[in-house]
N, C-alpha and C positions, 0 to 999 in steps of 0.2 A: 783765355778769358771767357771764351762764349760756353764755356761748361760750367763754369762756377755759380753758383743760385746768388749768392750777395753778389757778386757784382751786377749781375744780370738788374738785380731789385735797386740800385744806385742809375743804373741808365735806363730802367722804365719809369724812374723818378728825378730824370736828369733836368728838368724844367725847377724842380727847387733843391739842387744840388748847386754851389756855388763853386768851390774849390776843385768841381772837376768836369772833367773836357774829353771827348773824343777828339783824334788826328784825323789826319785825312784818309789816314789807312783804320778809321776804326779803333785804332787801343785806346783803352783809357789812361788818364792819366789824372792825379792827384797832383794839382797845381804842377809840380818840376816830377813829378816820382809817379813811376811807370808801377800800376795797379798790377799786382802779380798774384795767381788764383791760390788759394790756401791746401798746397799742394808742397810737404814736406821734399821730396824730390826735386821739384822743379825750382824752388829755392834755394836749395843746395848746389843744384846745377849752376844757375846764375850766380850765388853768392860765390862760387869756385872760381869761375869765369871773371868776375869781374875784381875780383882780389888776386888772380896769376897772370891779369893781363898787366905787359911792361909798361901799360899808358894809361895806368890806374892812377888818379886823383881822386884820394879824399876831400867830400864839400868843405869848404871851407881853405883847402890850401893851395899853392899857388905851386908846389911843387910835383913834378912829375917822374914816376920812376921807380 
């Protein structure tokens, strides 16, 4: 996140940003959903990850697996 110019321009204007939040480790996040930098790669990385993991829940459902 700390290389991306738009996000950067979101957290130097985070006093009238409503829907989004630093942690306590610093990431941003967009109400529930973790800001991710516009970085073809690294989205594929995570979207991989989080679609071949066995304890992946899609929002909305209540099942796991």
């Amino acid at each position: 996140q700390k290389e991306d110019s738009k996000i950067w321009t979101i957290v130097e204007n985070f006093d009238k940003q409503v829907e989004f939040h630093l942690d306590d480790d610093h990431v941003l996040w967009q109400d529930t959903r973790l800001v991710v930098p516009n970085n073809a790669s690294l989205r594929e990385a995570l979207l991989t990850e989080a679609h071949s993991s066995p304890f992946s829940v899609h929002p909305g459902s209540t099942k796991m697996g």
